[in-house]
DRENTINU-454320 format. One record per residue (C-alpha): x, y, z; residue in three letters. Coordinates in pm, whole numbers, padded with zeros to 5 digits, always signed. Example, Ala and Ser with C-alpha at 12.3 -4.5 7.8 and 13.67 -1.06 7.14 Angstrom:
DRENTINU-454320
+01230-00450+00780Ala+01367-00106+00714Ser
end
This chain:
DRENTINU-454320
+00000+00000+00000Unk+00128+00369-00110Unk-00030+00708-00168Unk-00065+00641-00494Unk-00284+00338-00378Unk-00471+00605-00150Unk-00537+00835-00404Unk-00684+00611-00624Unk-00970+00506-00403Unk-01010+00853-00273Unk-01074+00942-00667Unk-01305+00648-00710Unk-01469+00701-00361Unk-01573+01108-00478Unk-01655+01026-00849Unk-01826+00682-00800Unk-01715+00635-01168Unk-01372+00420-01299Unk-01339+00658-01655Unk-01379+00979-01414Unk-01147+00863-01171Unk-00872+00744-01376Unk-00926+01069-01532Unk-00834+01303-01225Unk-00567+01070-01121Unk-00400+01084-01479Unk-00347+00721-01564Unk-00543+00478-01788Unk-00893+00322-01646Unk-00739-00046-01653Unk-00442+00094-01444Unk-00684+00241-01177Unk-00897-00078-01160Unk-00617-00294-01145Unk-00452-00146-00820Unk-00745-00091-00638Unk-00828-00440-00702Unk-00465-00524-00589Unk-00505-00307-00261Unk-00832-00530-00188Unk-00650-00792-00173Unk-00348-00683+00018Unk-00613-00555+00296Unk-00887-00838+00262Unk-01156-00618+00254Unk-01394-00532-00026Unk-01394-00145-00009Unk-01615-00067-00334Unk-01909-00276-00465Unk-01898-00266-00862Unk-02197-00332-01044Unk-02282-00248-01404Unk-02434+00057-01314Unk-02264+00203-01036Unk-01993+00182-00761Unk-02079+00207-00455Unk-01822+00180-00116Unk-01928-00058+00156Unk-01977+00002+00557Unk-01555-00145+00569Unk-01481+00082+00274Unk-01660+00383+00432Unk-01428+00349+00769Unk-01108+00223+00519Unk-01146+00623+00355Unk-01195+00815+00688Unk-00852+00689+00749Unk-00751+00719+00405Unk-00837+01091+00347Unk-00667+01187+00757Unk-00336+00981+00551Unk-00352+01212+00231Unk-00422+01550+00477Unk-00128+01455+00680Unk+00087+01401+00403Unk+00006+01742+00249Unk+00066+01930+00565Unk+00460+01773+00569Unk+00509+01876+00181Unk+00378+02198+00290Unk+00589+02244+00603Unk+00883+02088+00431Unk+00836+02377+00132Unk+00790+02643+00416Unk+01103+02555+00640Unk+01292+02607+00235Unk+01092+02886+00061Unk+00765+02959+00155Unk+00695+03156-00217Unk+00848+02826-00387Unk+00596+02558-00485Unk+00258+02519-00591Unk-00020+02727-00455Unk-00386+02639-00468Unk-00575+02919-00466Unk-01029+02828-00471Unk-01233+03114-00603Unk-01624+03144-00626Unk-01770+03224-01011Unk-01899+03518-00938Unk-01559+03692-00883Unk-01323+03452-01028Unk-01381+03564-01396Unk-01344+03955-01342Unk-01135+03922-01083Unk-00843+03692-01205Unk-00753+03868-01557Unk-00614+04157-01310Unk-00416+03967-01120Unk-00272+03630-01324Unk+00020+03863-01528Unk+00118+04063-01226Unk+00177+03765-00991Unk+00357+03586-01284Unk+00588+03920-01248Unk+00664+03959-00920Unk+00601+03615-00749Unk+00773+03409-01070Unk+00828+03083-00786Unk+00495+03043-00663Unk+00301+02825-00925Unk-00015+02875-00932Unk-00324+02649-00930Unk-00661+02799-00952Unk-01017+02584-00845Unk-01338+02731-00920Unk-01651+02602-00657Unk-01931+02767-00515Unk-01828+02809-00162Unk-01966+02546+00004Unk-01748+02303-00174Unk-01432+02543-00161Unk-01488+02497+00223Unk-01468+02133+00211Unk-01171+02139+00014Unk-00996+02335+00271Unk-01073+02103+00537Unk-00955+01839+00293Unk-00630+01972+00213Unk-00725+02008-00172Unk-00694+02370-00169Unk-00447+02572+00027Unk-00701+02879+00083Unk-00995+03087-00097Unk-01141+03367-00224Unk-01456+03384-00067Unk-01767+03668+00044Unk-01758+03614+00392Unk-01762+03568+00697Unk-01750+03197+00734Unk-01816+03020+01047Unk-01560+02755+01088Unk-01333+02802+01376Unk-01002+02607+01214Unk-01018+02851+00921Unk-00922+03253+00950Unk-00978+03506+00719Unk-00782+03757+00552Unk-01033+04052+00451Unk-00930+04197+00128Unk-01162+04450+00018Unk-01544+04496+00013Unk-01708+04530-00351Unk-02037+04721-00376Unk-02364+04559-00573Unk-02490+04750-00889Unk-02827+04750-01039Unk-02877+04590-01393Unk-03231+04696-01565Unk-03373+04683-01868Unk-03316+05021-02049Unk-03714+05064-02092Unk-03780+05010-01739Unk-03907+05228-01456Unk-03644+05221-01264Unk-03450+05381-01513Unk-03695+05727-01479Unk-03537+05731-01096Unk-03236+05948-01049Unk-03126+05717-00750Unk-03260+05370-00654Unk-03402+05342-00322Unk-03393+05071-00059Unk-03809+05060-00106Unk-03737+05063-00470Unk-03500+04750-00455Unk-03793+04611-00175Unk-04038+04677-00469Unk-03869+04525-00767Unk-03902+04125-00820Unk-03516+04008-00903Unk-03358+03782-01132Unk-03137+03549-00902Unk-02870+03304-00955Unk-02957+02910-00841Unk-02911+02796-00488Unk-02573+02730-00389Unk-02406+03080-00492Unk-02319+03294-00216Unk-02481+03610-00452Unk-02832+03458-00408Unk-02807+03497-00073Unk-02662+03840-00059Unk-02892+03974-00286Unk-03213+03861-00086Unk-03048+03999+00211Unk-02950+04385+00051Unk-03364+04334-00079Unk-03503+04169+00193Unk-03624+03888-00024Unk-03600+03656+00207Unk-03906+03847+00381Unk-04149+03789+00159Unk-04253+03504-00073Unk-04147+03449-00424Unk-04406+03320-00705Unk-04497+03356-01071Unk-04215+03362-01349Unk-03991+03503-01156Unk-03940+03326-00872Unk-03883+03032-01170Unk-03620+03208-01342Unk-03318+03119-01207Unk-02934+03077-01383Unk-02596+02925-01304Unk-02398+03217-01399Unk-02434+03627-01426Unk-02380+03610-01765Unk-02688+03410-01863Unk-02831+03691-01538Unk-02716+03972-01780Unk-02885+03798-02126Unk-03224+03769-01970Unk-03191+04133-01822Unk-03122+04253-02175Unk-03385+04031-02342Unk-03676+04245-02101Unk-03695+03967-01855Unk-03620+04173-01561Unk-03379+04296-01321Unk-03051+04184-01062Unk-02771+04316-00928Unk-02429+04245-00972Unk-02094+04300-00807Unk-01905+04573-00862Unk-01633+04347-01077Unk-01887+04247-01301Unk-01943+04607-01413Unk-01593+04693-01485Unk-01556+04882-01843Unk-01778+05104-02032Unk-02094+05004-02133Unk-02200+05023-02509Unk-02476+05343-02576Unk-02674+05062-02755Unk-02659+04786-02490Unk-03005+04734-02356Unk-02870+04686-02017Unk-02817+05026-01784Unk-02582+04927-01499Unk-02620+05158-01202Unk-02472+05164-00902Unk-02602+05172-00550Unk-02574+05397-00267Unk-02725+05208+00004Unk-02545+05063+00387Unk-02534+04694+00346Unk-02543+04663-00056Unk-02170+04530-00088Unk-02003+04219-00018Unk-01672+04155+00135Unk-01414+03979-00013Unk-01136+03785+00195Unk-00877+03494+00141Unk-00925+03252+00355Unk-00731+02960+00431Unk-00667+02699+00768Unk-00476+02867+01050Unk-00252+02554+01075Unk-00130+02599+00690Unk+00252+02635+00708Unk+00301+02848+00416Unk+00132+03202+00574Unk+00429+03419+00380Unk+00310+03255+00049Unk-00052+03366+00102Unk+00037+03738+00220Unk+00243+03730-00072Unk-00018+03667-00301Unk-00298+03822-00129Unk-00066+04196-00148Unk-00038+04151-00518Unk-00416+04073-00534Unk-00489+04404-00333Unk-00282+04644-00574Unk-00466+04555-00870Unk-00815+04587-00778Unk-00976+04907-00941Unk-01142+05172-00794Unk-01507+05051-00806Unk-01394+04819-00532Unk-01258+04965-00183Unk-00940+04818-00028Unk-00993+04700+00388Unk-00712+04875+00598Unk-00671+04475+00732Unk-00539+04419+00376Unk-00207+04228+00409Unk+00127+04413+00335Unk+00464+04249+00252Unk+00599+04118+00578Unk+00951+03972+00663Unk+01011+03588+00657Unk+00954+03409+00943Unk+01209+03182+01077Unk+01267+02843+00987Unk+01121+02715+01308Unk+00841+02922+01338Unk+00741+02773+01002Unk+00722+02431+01119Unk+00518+02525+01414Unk+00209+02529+01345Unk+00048+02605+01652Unk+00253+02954+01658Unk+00085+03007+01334Unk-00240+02910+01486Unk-00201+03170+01769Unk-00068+03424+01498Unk-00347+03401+01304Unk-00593+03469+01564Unk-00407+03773+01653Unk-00390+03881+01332Unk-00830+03793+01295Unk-00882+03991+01672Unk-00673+04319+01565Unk-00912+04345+01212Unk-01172+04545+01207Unk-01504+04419+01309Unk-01659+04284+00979Unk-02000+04497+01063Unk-01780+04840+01177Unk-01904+05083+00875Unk-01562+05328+00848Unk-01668+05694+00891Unk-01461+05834+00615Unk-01697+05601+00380Unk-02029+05677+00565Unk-01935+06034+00541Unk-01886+06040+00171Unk-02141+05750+00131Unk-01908+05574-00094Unk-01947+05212+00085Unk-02042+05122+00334Unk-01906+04821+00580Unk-02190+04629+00735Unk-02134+04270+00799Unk-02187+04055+00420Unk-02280+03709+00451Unk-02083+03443+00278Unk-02182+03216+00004Unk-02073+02994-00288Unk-01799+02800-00658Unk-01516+02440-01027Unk-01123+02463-01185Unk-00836+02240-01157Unk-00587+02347-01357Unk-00308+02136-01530Unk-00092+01965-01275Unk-00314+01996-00962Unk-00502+01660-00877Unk-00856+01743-00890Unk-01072+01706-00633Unk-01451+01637-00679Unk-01679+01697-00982Unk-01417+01995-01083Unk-01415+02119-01440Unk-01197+02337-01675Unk-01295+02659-01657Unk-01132+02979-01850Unk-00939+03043-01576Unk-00762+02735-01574Unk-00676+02789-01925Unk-00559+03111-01823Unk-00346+03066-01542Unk-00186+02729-01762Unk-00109+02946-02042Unk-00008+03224-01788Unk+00258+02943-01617Unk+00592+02923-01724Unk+00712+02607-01871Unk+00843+02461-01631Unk+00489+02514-01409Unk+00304+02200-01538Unk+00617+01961-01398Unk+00611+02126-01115Unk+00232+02117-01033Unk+00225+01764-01175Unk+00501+01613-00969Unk+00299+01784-00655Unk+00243+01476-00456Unk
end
């Protein structure tokens, strides 16, 4: 029995599927079978049930992966540790985003950080945020670009910058005769949402009070996976929904039939941080990449004063001890501002506000990276592999 062995059935155990599995784990279908078969053996056990239809793990299997998935954590964290006591920057780093801020967001950053952080090697997952959480506690992703807060006591948070909501109406609309949309307006207007599962939905009934009240007719029916099939059926007359600030970036054409507004109310923003376990070794790599993150973002976006700066390398041994880190981190998480603490300068000028934002859901592996479940290229895994340098795919792909 090896890793390898381990990460086989951990493949088959999240896909249920041989061809999928063999797939993620980059070897041929026969290959896969064959050593899980052979790891049966070695154990005794029968740890999948294969039937023409589906594979399904039995009650021995279930415990045999509990086990198997603490092995594959635990041999991530001494990689990580090993990398961190050596270079911290050096290495892959896999960095989860949510959809609705990974496309706008990530064409800002990818060239810079090739620039000025040429070691780290960059792996980018798209999820919805509940499964970017589980991947954390997995190990599958070192940290994540996420609305939050989030509730999980063995991850912190490092708040990055809060990003206002916008309107999108129809041009012939009613709204559009208002000079400045109201909170009753918003209350007023039936929304186009995204499907359950993205962190947006949730936001959005929260800035309109959705939640409140009871959704029916076609509305309530209408409901997409992305904000670009949002924005087609707002520009086909079907109705309205608002959109982060990053989605809104560039000029909109005089002919478009969608008017993109911006609002001017206390809690219509969301807050973006990077979060990631307080026990991952490799702190200097994620400050690194989280200050490069925060001096590209535009202007429709504001920048948290808890926004990491460049900070000296720890030692050597503080690297490897993780419950330093631990205690750092929740230093670091205490001394930030409170997440609902509106600044003054912003309520004075009415810019943004800084009310607490609620978190919420989003799939990528790129090339090299072992994917974890259900994940599929995205554009920004072809961006960030045709962003690497050569030598990026060897790396990523000898990672573990």
């Amino acid at each position: 029995m090896n890793l390898r062995d381990i990460k086989y059935i951990l493949a088959l155990a999240e896909t249920r599927h041989f061809g999928r599995a063999a797939e993620r784990s980059f070897v041929s279908q026969p290959t896969l079978s064959g050593q899980i078969r052979k790891l049966e053996h070695e154990l005794g056990v029968t740890i999948f049930e294969r039937t023409n239809r589906s594979v399904e793990i039995t009650p021995t299997g279930q415990l045999i992966l509990q086990h198997a998935r603490l092995l594959m954590e635990q041999a991530d964290a001494i990689e990580q540790v090993a990398r961190a006591h050596q270079d911290p920057l050096a290495g892959p780093l896999r960095i989860g985003a949510i959809p609705t801020l990974s496309p706008y967001l990530l064409p800002l950053i990818l060239l810079p950080l090739r620039e000025r952080l040429p070691q780290i090697k960059l792996v980018l997952i798209e999820e919805i945020t509940e499964t970017l959480l589980k991947r954390l506690e997995h190990h599958e992703v070192d940290a994540a670009l996420l609305a939050t807060p989030v509730s999980e006591p063995e991850l912190v948070a490092r708040p990055l910058f809060e990003e206002p909501f916008w309107l999108a109406h129809p041009r012939q609309h009613p709204l559009g005769d208002k000079p400045e949309i109201t909170e009753a307006d918003l209350e007023a207007t039936e929304l186009l949402l995204l499907s359950d599962g993205h962190c947006l939905t949730h936001q959005v009934m929260e800035v309109c009070r959705l939640a409140e009240r009871p959704r029916s007719g076609e509305m309530a029916d209408l409901r997409a996976s992305s904000l670009e099939t949002l924005l087609q059926l707002v520009g086909a007359g079907f109705g309205c929904t608002l959109l982060p600030a990053l989605a809104c970036s560039g000029e909109t054409p005089p002919d478009s039939p969608i008017v993109r507004r911006p609002l001017h109310l206390p809690d219509a923003y969301r807050r973006i941080s990077l979060v990631s376990r307080r026990s991952f070794p490799r702190q200097q790599a994620l400050d690194a990449f989280a200050e490069v993150l925060v001096s590209q973002l535009p202007d429709s976006v504001r920048t948290l004063p808890s926004a990491p700066v460049a900070t000296a390398a720890p030692a050597a041994d503080d690297a490897l001890n993780s419950s330093a880190l631990a205690a750092a981190s929740t230093s670091a998480t205490e001394s930030a501002p409170e997440q609902t603490a509106a600044p003054t300068a912003a309520r004075a000028s009415g810019a943004m506000p800084a009310s607490g934002s609620t978190a919420e859901p989003g799939s990528m592996p790129t090339s090299g990276s072992t994917p974890a479940s259900g994940s599929t290229h995205t554009s920004a895994d072809i961006m960030a592999e045709a962003l690497a340098p050569p030598s990026s795919a060897a790396s990523t792909a000898s990672n573990k």
